[in-house]
MARMAR-673728 format. One record per residue (C-alpha): residue number from 0; residue in three letters; x, y, z. Coordinates in steps of 0.5 Angstrom, whole numbers, plus 500, padded with zeros to 3 digits. Layout:
<rs>
num:NUM; residuo:ala; xx:X; yy:Y; zz:Z
...
</rs>
This chain:
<rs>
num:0; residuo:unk; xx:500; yy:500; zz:500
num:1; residuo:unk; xx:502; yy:507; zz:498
num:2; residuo:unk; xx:504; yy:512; zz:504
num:3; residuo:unk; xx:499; yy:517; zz:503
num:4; residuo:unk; xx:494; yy:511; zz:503
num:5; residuo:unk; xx:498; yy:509; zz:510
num:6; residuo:unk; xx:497; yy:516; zz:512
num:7; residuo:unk; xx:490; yy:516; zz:510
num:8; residuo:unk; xx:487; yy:509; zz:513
num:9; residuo:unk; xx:490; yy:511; zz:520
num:10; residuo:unk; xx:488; yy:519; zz:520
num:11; residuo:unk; xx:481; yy:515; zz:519
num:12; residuo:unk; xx:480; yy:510; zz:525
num:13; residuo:unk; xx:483; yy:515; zz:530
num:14; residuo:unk; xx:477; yy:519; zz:527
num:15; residuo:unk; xx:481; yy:526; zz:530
num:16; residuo:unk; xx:487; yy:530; zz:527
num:17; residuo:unk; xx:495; yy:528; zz:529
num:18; residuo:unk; xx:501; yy:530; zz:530
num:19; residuo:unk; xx:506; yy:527; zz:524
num:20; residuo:unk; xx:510; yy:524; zz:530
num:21; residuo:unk; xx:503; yy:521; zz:532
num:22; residuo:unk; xx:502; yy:519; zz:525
num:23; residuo:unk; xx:509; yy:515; zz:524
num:24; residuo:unk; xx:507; yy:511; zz:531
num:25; residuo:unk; xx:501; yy:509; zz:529
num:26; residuo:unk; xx:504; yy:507; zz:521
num:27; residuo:unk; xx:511; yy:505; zz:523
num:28; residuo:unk; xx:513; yy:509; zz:517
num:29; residuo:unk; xx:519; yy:514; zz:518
num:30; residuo:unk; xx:517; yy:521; zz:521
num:31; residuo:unk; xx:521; yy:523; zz:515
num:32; residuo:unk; xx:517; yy:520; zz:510
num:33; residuo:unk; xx:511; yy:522; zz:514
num:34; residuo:unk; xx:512; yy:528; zz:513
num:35; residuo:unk; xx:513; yy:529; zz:506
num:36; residuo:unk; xx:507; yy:524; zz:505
num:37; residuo:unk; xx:503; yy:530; zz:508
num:38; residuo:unk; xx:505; yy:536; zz:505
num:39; residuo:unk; xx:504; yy:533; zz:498
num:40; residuo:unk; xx:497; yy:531; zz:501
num:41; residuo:unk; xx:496; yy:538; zz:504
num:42; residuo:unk; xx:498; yy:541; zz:496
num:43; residuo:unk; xx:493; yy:535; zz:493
num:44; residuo:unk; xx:488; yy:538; zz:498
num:45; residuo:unk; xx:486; yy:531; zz:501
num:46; residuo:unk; xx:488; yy:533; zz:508
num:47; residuo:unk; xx:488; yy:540; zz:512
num:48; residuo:unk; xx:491; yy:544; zz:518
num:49; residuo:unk; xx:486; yy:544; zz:523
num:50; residuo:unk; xx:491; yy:548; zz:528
num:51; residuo:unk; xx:499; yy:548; zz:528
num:52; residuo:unk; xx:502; yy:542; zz:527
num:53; residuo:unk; xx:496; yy:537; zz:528
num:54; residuo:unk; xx:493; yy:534; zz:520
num:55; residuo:unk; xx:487; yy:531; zz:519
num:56; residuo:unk; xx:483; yy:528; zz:512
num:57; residuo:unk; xx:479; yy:533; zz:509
num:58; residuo:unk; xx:471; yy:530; zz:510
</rs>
């Protein structure tokens, strides 16, 4: 499965918004990776910032 699916599934069964930190836990992904993963789904406009470092799928 791609990161960004990755990224996704886990922002979606949290069900709240995450810290890329948080996110590479759950995942087991690089927090590197993490983080270029979510700015690319930032600039795709599949996530937002809902405060200052947490990220969240847009609904």
């Amino acid at each position: 499965m791609e990161t960004s699916a990755i990224i996704i599934k886990a922002l979606k069964e949290t069900g709240k918004p995450m810290k890329a930190g948080e996110i590479s836990e759950k995942t087991g992904i690089d927090k590197k990776e993490v983080e270029k993963a979510i700015k690319k789904l930032v600039q795709d406009e599949k996530m937002y910032s809902p405060t200052r470092c947490y990220y969240d799928v847009k609904k």
